[in-house]
Biopython code that builds the backbone (N, CA, C, O; Angstrom):
import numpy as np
from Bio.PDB.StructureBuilder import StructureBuilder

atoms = [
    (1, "UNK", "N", (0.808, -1.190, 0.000)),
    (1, "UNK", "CA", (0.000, 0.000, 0.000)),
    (1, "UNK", "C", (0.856, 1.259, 0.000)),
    (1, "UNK", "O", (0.558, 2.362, -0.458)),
    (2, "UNK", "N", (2.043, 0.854, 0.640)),
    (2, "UNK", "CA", (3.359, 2.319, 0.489)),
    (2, "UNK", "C", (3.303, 2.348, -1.194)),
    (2, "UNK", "O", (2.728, 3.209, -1.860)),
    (3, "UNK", "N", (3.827, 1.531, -1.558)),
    (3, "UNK", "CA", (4.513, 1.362, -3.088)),
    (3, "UNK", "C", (3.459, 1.514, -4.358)),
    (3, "UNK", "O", (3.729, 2.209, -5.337)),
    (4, "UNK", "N", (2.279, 0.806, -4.222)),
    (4, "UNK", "CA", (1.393, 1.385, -5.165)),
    (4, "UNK", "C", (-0.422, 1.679, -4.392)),
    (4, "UNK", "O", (-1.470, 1.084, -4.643)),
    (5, "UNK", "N", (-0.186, 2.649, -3.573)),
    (5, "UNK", "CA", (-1.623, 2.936, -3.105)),
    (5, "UNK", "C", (-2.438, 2.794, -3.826)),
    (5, "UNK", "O", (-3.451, 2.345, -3.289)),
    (6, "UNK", "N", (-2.544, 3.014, -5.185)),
    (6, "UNK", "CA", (-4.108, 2.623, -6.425)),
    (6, "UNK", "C", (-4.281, 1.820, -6.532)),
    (6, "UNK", "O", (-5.211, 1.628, -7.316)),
    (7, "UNK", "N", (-3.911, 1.098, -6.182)),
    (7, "UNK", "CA", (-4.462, -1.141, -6.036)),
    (7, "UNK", "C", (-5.252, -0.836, -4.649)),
    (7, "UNK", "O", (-5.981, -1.794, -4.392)),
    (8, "UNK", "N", (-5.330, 0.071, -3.787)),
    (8, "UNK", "CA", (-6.374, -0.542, -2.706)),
    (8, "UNK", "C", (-7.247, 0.706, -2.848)),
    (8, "UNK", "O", (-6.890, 1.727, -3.435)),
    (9, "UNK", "N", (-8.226, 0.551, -2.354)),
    (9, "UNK", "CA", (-9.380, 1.688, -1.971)),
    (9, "UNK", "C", (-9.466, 2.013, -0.321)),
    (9, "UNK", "O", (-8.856, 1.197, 0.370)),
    (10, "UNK", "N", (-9.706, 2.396, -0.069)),
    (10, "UNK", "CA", (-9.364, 3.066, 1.439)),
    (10, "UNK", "C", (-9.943, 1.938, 2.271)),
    (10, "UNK", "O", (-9.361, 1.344, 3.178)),
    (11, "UNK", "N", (-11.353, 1.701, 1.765)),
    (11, "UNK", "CA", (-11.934, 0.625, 2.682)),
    (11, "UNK", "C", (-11.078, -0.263, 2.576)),
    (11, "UNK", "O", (-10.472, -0.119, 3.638)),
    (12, "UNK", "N", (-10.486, -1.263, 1.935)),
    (12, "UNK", "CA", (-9.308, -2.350, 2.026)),
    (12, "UNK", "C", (-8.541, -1.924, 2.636)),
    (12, "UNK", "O", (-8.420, -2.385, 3.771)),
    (13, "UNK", "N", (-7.717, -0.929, 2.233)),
    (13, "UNK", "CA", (-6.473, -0.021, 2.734)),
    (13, "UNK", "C", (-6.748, -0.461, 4.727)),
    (13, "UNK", "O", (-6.105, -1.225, 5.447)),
    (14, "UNK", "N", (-7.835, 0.333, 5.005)),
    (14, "UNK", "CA", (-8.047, -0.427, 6.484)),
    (14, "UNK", "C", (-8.733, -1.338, 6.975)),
    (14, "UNK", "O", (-8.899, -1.472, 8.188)),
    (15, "UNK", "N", (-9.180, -2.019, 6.172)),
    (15, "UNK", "CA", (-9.302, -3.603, 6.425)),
    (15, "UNK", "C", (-8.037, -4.290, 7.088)),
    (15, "UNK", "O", (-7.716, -4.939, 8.084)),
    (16, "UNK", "N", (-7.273, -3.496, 5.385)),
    (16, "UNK", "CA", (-5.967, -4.903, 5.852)),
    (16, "UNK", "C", (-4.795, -3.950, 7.096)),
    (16, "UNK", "O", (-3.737, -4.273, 7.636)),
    (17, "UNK", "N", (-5.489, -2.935, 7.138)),
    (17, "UNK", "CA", (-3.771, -2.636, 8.703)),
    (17, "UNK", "C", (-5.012, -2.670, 10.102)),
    (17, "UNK", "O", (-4.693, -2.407, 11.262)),
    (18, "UNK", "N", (-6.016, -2.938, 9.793)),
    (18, "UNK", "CA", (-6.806, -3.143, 11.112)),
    (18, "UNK", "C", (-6.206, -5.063, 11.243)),
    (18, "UNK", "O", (-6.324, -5.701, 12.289)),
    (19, "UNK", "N", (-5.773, -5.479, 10.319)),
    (19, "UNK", "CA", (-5.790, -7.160, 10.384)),
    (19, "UNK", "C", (-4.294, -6.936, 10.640)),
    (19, "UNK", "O", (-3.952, -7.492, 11.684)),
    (20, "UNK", "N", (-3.334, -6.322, 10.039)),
    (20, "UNK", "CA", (-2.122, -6.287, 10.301)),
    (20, "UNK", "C", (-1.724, -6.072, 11.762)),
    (20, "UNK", "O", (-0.884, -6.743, 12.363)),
    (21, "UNK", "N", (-2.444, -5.034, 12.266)),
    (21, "UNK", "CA", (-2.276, -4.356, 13.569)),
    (21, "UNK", "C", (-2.788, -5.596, 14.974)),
    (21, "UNK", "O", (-2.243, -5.840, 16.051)),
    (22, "UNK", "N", (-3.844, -6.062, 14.431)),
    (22, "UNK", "CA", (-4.319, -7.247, 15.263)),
    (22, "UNK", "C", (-2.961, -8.259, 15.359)),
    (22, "UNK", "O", (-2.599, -8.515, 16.508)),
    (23, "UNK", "N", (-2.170, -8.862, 14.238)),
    (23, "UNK", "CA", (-1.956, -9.547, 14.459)),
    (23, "UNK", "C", (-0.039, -9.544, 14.156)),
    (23, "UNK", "O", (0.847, -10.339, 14.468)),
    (24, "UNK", "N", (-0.044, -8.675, 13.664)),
    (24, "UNK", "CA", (1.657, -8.530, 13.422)),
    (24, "UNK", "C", (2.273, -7.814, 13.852)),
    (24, "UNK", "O", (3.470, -8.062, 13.993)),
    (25, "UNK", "N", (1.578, -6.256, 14.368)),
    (25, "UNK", "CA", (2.522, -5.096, 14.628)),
    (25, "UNK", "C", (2.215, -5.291, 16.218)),
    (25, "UNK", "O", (1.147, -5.494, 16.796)),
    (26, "UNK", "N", (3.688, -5.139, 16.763)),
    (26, "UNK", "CA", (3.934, -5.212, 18.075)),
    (26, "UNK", "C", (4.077, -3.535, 18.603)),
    (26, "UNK", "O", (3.560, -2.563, 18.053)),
    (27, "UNK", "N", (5.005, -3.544, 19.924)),
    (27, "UNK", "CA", (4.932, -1.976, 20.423)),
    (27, "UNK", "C", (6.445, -1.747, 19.439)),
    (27, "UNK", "O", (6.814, -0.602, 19.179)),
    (28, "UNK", "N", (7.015, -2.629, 19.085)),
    (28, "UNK", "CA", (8.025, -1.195, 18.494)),
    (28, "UNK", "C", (8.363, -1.891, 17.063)),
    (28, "UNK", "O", (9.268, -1.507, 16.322)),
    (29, "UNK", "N", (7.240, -3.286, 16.723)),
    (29, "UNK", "CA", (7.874, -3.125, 15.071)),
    (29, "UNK", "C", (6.987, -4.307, 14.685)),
    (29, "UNK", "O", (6.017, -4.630, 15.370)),
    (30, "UNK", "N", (7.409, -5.056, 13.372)),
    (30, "UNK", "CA", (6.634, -5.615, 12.441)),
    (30, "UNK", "C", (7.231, -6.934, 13.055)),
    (30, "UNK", "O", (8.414, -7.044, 13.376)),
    (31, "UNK", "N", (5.781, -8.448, 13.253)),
    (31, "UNK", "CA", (6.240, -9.176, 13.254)),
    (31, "UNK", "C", (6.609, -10.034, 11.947)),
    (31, "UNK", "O", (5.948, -9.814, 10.932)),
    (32, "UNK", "N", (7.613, -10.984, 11.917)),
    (32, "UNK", "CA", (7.916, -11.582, 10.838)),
    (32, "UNK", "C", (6.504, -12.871, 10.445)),
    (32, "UNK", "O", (6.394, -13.506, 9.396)),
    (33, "UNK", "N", (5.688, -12.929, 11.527)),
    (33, "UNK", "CA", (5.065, -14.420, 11.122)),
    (33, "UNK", "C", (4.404, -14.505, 12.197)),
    (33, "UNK", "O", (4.981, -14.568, 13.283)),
    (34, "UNK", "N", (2.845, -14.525, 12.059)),
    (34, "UNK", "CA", (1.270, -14.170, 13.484)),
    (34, "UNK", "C", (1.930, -15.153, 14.332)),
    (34, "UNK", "O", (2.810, -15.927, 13.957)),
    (35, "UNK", "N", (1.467, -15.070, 15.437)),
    (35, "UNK", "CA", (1.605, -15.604, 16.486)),
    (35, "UNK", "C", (1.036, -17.108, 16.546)),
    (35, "UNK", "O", (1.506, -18.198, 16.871)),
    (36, "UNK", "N", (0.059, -16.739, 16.177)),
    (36, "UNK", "CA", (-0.862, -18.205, 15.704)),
    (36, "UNK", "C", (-0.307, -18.995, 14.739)),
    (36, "UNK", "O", (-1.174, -19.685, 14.203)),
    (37, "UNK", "N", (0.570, -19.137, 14.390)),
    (37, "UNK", "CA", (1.084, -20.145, 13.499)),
    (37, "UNK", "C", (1.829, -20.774, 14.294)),
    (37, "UNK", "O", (2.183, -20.302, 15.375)),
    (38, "UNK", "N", (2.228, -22.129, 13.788)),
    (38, "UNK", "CA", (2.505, -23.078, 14.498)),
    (38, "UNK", "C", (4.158, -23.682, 14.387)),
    (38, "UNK", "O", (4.574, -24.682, 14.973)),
    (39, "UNK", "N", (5.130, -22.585, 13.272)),
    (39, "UNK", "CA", (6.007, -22.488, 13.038)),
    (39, "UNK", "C", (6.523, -20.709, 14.088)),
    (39, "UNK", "O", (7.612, -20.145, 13.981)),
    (40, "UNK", "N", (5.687, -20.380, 14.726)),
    (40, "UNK", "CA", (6.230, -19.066, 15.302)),
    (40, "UNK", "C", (7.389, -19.178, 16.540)),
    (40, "UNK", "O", (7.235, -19.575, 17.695)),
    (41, "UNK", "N", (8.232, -18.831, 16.068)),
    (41, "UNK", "CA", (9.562, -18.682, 17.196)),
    (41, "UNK", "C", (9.924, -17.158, 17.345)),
    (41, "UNK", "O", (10.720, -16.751, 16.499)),
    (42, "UNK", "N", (9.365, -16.010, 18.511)),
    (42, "UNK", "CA", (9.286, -15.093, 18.598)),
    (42, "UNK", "C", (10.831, -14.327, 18.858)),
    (42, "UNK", "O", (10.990, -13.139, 18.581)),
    (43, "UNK", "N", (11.989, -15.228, 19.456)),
    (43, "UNK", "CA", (12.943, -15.009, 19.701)),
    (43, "UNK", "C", (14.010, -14.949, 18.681)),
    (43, "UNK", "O", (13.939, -15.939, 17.953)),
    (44, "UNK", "N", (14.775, -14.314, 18.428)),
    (44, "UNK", "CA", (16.016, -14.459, 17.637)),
    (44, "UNK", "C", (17.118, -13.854, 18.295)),
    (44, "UNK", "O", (17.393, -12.846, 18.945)),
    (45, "UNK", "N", (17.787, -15.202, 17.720)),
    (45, "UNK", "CA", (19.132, -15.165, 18.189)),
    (45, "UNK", "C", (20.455, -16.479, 17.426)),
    (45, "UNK", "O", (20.657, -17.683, 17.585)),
    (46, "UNK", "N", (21.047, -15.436, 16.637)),
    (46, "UNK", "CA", (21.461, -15.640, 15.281)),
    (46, "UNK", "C", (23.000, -16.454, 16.131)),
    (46, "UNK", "O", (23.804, -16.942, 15.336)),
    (47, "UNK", "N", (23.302, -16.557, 17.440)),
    (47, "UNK", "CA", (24.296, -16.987, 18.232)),
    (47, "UNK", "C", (23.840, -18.430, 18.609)),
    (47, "UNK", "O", (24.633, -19.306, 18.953)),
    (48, "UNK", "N", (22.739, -18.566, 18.531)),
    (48, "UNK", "CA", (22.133, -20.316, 19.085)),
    (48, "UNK", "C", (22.599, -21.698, 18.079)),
    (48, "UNK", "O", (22.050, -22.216, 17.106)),
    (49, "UNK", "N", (23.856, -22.002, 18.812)),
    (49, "UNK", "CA", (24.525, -23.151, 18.248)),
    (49, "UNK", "C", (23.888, -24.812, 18.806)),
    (49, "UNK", "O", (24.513, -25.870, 18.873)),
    (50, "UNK", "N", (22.343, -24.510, 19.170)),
    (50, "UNK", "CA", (22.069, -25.386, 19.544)),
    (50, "UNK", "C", (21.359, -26.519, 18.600)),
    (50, "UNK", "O", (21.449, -26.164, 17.424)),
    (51, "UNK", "N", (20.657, -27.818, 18.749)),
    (51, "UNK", "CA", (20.915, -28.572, 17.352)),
    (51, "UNK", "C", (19.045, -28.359, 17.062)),
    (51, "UNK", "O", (18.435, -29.032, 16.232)),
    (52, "UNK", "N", (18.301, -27.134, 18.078)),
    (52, "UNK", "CA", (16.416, -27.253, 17.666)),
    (52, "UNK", "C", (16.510, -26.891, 16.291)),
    (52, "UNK", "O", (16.831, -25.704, 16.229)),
    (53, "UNK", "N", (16.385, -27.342, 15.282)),
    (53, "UNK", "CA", (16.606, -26.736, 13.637)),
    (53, "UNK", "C", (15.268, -25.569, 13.754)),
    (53, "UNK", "O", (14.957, -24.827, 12.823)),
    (54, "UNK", "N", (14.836, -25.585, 14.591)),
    (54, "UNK", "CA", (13.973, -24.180, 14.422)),
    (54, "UNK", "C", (14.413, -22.580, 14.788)),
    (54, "UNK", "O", (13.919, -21.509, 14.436)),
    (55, "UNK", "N", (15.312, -22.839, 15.464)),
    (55, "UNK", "CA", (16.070, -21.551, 15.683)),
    (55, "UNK", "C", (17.574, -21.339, 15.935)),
    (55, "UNK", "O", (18.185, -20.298, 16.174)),
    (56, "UNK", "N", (18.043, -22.717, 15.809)),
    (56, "UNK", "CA", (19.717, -22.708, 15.422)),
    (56, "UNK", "C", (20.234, -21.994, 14.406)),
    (56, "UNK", "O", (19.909, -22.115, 13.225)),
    (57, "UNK", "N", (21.209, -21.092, 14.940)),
    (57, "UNK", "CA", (21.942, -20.445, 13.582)),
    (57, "UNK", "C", (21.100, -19.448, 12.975)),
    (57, "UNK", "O", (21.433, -19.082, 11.848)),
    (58, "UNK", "N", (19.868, -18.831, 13.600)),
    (58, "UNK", "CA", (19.372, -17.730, 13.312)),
    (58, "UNK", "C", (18.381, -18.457, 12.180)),
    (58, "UNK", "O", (18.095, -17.887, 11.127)),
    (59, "UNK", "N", (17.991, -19.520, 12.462)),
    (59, "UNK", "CA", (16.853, -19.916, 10.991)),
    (59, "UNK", "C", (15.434, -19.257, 11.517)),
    (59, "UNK", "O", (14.444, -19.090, 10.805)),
    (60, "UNK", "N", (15.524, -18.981, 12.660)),
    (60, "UNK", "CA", (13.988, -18.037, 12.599)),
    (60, "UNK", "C", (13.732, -16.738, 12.464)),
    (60, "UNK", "O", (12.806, -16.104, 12.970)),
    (61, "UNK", "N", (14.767, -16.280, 11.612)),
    (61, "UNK", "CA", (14.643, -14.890, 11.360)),
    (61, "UNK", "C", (13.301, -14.451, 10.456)),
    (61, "UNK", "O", (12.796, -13.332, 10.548)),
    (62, "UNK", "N", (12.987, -15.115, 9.897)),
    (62, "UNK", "CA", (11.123, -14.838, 9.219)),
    (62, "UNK", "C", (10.198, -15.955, 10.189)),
    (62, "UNK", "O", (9.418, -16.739, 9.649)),
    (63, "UNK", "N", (10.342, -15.927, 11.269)),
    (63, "UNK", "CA", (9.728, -17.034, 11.350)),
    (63, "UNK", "C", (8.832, -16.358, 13.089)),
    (63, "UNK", "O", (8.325, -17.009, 14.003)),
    (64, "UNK", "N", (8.972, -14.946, 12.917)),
    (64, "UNK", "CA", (7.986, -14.554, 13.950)),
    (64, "UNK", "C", (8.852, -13.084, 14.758)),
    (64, "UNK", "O", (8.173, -12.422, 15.543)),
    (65, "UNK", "N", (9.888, -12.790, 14.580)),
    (65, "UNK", "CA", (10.869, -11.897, 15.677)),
    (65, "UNK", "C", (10.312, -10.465, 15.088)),
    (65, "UNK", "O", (10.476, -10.079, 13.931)),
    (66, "UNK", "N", (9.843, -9.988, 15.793)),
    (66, "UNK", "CA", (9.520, -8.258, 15.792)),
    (66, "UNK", "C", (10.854, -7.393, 15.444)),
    (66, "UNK", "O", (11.898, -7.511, 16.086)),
    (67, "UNK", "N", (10.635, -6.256, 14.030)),
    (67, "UNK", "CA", (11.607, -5.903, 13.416)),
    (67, "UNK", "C", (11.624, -4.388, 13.458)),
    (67, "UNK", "O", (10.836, -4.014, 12.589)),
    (68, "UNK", "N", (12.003, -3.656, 13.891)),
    (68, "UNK", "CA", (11.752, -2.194, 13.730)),
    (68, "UNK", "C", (11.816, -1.552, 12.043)),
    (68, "UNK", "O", (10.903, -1.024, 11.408)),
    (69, "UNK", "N", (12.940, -1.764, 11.711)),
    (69, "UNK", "CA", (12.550, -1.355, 9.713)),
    (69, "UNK", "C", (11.487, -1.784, 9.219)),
    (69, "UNK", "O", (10.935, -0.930, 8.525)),
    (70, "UNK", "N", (10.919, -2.815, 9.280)),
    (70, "UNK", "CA", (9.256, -2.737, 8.229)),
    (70, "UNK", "C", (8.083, -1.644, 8.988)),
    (70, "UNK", "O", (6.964, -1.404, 8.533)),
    (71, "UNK", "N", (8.722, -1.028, 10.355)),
    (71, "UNK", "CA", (7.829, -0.384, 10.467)),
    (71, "UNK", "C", (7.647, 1.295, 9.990)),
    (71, "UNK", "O", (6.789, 2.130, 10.278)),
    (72, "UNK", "N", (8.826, 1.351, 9.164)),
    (72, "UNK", "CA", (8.705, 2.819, 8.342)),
    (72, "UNK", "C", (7.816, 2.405, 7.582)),
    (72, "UNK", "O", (6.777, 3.019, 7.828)),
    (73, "UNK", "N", (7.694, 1.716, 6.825)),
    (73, "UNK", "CA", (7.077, 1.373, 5.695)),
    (73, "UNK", "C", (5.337, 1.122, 6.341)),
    (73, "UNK", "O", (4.460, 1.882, 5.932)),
    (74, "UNK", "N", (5.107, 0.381, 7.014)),
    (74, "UNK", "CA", (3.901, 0.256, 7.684)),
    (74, "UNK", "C", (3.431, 1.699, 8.032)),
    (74, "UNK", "O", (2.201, 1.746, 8.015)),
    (75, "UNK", "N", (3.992, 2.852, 8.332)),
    (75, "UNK", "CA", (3.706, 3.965, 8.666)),
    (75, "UNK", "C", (3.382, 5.040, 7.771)),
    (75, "UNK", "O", (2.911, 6.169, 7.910)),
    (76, "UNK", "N", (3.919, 4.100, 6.482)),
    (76, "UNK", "CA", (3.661, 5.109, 5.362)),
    (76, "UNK", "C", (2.415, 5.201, 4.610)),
    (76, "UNK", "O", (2.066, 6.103, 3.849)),
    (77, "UNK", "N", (1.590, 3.781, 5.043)),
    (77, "UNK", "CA", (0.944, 3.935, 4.328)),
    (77, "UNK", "C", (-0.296, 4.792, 4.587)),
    (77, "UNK", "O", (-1.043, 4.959, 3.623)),
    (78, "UNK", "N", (-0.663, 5.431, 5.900)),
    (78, "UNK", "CA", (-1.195, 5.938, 6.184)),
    (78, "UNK", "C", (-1.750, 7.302, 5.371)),
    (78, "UNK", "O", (-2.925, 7.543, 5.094)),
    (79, "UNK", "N", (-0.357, 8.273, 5.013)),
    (79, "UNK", "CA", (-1.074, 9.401, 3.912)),
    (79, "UNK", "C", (-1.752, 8.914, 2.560)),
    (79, "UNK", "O", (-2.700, 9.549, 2.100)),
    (80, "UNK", "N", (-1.270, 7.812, 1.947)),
    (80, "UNK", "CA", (-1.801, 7.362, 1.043)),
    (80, "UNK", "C", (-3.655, 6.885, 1.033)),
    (80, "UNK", "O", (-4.525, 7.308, 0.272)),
    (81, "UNK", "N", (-3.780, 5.919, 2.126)),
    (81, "UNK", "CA", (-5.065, 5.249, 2.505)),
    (81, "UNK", "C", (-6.010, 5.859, 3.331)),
    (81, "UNK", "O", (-7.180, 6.048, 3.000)),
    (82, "UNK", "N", (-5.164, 6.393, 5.167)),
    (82, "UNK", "CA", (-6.602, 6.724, 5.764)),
    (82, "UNK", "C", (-6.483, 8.182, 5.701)),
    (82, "UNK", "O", (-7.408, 8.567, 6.417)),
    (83, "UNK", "N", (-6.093, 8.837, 5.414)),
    (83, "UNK", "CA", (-6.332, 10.052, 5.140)),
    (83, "UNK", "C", (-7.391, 11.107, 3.675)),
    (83, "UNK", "O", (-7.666, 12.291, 3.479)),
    (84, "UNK", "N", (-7.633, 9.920, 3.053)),
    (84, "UNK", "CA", (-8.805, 9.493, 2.570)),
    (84, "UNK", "C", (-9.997, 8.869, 2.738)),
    (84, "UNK", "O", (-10.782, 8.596, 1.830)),
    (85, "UNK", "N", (-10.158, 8.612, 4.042)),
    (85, "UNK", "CA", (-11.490, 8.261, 4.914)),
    (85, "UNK", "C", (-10.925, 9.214, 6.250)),
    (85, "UNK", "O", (-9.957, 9.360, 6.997)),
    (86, "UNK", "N", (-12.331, 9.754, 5.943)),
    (86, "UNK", "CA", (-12.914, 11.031, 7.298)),
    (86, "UNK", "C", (-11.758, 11.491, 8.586)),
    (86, "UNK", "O", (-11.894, 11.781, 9.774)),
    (87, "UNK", "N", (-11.044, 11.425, 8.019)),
    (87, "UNK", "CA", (-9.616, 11.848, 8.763)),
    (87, "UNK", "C", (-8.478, 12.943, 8.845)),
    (87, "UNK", "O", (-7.849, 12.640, 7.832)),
    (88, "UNK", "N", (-7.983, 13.735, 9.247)),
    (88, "UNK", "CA", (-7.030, 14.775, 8.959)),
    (88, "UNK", "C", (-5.319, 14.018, 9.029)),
    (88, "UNK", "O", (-4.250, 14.179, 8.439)),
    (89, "UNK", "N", (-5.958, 12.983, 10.320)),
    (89, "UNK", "CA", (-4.390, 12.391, 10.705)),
    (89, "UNK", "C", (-4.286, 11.319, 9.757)),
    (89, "UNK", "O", (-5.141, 10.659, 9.167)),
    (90, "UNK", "N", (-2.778, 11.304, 9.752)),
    (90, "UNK", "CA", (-1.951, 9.776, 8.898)),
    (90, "UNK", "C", (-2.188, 9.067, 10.114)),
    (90, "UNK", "O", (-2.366, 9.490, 11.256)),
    (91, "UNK", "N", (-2.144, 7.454, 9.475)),
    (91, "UNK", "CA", (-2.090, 6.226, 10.344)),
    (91, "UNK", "C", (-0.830, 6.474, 11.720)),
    (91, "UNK", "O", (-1.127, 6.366, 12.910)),
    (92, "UNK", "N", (0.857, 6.887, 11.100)),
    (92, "UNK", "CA", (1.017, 6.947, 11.989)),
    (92, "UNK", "C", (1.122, 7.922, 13.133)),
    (92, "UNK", "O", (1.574, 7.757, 14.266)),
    (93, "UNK", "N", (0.742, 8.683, 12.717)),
    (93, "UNK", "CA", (0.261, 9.902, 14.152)),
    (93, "UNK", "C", (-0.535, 9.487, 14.779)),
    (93, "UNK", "O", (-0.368, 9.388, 15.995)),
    (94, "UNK", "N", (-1.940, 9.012, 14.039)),
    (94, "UNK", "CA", (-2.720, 8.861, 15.113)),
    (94, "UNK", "C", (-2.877, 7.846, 15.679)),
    (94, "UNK", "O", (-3.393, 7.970, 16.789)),
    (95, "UNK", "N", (-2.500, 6.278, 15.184)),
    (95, "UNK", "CA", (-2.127, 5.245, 15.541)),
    (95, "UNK", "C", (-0.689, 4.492, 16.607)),
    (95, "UNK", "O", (-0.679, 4.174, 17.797)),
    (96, "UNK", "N", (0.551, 4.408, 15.384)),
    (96, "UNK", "CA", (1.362, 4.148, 15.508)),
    (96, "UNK", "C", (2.157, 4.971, 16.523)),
    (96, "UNK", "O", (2.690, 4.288, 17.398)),
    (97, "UNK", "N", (2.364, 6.379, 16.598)),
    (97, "UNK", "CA", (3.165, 7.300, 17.560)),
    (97, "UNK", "C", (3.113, 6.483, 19.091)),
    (97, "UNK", "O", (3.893, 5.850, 19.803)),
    (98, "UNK", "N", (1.322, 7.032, 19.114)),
    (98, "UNK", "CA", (1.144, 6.880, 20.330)),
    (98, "UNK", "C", (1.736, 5.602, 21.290)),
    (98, "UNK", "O", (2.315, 5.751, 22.366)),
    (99, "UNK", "N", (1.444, 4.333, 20.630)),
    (99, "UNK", "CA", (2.188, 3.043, 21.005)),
    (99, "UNK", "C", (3.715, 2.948, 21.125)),
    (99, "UNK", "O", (4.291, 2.140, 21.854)),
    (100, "UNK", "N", (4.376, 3.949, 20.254)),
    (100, "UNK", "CA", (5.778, 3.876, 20.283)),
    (100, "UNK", "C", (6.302, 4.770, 21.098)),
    (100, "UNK", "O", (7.164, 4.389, 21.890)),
    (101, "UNK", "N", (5.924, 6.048, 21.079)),
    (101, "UNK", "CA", (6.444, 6.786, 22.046)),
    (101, "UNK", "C", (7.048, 6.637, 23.500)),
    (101, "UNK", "O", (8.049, 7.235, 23.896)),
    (102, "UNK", "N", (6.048, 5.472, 24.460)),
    (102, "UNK", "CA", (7.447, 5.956, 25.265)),
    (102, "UNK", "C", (8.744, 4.544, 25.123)),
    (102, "UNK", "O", (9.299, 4.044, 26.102)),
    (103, "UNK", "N", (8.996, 4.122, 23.622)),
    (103, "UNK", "CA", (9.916, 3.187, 23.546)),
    (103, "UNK", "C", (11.326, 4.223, 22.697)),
    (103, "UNK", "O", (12.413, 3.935, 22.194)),
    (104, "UNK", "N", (10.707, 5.230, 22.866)),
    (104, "UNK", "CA", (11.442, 6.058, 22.280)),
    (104, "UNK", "C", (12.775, 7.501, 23.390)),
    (104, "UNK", "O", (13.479, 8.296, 22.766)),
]
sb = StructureBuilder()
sb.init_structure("model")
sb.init_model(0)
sb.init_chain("A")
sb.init_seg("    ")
for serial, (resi, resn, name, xyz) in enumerate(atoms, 1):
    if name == "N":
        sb.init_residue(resn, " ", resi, " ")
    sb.init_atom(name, np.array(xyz, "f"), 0.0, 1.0, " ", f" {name:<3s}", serial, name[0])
structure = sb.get_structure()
């Protein structure tokens, strides 16, 4: 929705970050993979020489660990989408700030 906002219409546009927000965006970033999946390993740690092939050697880096960089992008899409439904504020002012602020 950053990259080509004219593929969604506003109503989608917040469909899908009301579904994103439910289930991926944490207090300070994007998860890699919902919680509810049954492959989710929330931890990373790219130092674990241990032999669980689920998170040895950093293999769960998409596989659930909260990321701060996808959340520029998640923030962007806000002037594009809800600021086109009955709104003055972008998503992340009026959303996103508030949750991050005091991690800041």
């Amino acid at each position: 929705m950053a990259v080509a906002p004219e593929l969604f219409t506003p109503k989608l546009a917040l469909d899908a970050l009301a579904i994103a927000e439910a289930n991926i965006v944490g207090p300070l970033g994007v998860k890699t993979l919902d919680r509810a999946d049954p492959d989710y390993r929330g931890f990373y740690d790219n130092a674990n020489d241990s032999n669980d092939i689920h998170v040895a050697k950093g293999r769960n880096y998409h596989q659930g660990p909260e990321w701060v960089w996808p959340m520029g992008e998640f923030a962007n899409v806000g002037p594009h989408s809800l600021t086109q439904v009955d709104t003055d504020e972008s998503y992340a002012s009026s959303r996103l700030l508030p949750s991050c602020s005091p991690h800041l």
